[in-house]
N, C-alpha and C positions, 0 to 999 in steps of 0.2 A: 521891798515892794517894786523900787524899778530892774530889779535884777542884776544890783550892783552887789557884789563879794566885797564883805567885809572878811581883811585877812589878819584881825586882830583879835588873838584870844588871851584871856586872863591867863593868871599863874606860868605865863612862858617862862619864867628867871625861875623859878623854883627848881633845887638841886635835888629834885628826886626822879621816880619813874614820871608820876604825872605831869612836871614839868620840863622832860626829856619828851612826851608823847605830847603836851602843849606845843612845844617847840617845833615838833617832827609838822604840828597838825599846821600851825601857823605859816610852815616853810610852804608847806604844798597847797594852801588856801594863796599864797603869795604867787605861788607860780600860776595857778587857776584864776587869777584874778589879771593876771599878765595874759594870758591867752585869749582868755572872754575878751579884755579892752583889743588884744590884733584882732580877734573875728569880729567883733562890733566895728571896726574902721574898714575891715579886708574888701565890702559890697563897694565901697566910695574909689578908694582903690584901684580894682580892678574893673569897677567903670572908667575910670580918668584912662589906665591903660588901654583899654577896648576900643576906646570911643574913634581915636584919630583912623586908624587901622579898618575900622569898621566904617567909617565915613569914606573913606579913598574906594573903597570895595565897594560898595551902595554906589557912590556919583559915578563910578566906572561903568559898572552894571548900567544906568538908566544912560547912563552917556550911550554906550555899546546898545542898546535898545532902540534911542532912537535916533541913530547916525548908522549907516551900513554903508563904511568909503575904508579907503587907505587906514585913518588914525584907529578903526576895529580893534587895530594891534597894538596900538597906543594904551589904549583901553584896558584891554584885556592884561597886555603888560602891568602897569597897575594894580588891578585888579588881582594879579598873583604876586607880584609885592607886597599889597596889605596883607593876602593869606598868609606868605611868609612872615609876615612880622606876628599876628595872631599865632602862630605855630612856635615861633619865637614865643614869644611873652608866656603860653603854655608848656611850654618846658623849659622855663626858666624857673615859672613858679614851681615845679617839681621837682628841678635840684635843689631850690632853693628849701624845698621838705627834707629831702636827701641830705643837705649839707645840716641841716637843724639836728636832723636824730643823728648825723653823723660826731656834731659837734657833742652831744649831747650826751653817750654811750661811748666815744675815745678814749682811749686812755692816755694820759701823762705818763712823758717818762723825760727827763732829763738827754739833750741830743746838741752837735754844735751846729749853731745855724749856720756858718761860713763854710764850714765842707758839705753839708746839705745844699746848700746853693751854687759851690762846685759840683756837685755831680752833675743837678739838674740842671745847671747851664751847656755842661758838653752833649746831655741829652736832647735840649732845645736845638743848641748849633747843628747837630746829625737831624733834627727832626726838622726842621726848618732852616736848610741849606739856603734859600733863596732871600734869606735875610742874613745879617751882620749880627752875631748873637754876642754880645759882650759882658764878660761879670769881673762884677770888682767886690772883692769881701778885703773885709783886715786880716792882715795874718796870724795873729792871735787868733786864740779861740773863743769863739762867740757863742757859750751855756745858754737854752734855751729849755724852762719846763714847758715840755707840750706837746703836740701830738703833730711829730711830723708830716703823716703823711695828709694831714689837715693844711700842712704850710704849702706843701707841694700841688695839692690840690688847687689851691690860690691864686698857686703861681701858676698854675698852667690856665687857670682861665684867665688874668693877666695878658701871662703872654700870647694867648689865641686872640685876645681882643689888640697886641699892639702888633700881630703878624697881621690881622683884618686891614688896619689903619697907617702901616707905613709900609712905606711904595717898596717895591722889592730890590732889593742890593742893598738899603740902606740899615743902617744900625739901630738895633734895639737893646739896652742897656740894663742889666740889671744889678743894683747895688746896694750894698750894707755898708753903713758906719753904726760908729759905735757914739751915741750923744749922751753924756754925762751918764745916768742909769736906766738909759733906750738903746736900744737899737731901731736904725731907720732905714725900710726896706722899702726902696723903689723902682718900678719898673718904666 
């Protein structure tokens, strides 16, 4: 009655066809019941994110309205920083669709993360000359099931957020060890 997904069906353990199709029905009632609860939070959400963005753009605007001096451009500045961050937030949420069916449709395959993150480090270093691009892996080889180009992806949003944030000459470091049965990647 409140629109809440019940993803519990009888007969799920039964070793036959209808408790293979229980099972299959229960998987995907589980993952629909996971979707409804993010679209039920998504409105609160992307208010919280709107809100600040949309407040600098509003008091810039009424500011700019009624003030016509020198800080106009003060204003106005402002005022296309909040856009920009709104324009941000908007496609962020749409990779952030991107990266979901991406996760979701990849394939697995068996790859070593330590030469993976040698390549991509000599690629960041040429791509991003005006930083200090540093990688440190083990020299063993570090077996990873999964979908590489999902790690790479990662990493380069990663490292486009640590080329935003550290001043230029200086060093951005990327590294793997190897913890008991992890591997810990940080940028």
């Amino acid at each position: 009655p409140k629109g809440d997904v019940d993803a519990h069906l009888p007969e799920t353990a039964a070793r036959d066809e209808l408790g293979d199709l229980a099972s299959s029905y229960a998987t995907l009632l589980q993952r629909f019941k996971e979707y409804t609860q993010y679209l039920q939070t998504l409105g609160s959400k992307l208010s919280h994110e709107f809100r600040t963005p949309l407040a600098i753009v509003s008091s810039s605007l009424e500011n700019l309205a009624a003030e016509k001096s020198i800080a106009d451009q003060t204003y106005i500045h402002r005022a296309r920083e909040g856009t920009a961050r709104l324009q941000g937030i908007l496609t962020a949420m749409t990779e952030a669709t991107r990266v979901e069916q991406s996760i979701e449709t990849a394939e697995r395959v068996e790859f070593d993360l330590a030469d993976l993150l040698r390549g991509v480090g000599q690629a960041y270093a040429h791509a991003f000359a005006t930083h200090h691009i540093e990688v440190s892996v083990p020299t063993e080889s570090c077996p990873l099931q999964g979908a590489p180009e999902l790690v790479v992806q990662m990493l380069d949003k990663l490292i486009d957020n640590a080329v935003d944030f550290c001043p230029q000459g200086q060093r951005i470091s990327i590294a793997l060890t190897i913890e008991a049965k992890h591997y810990r990647l940080s940028v």
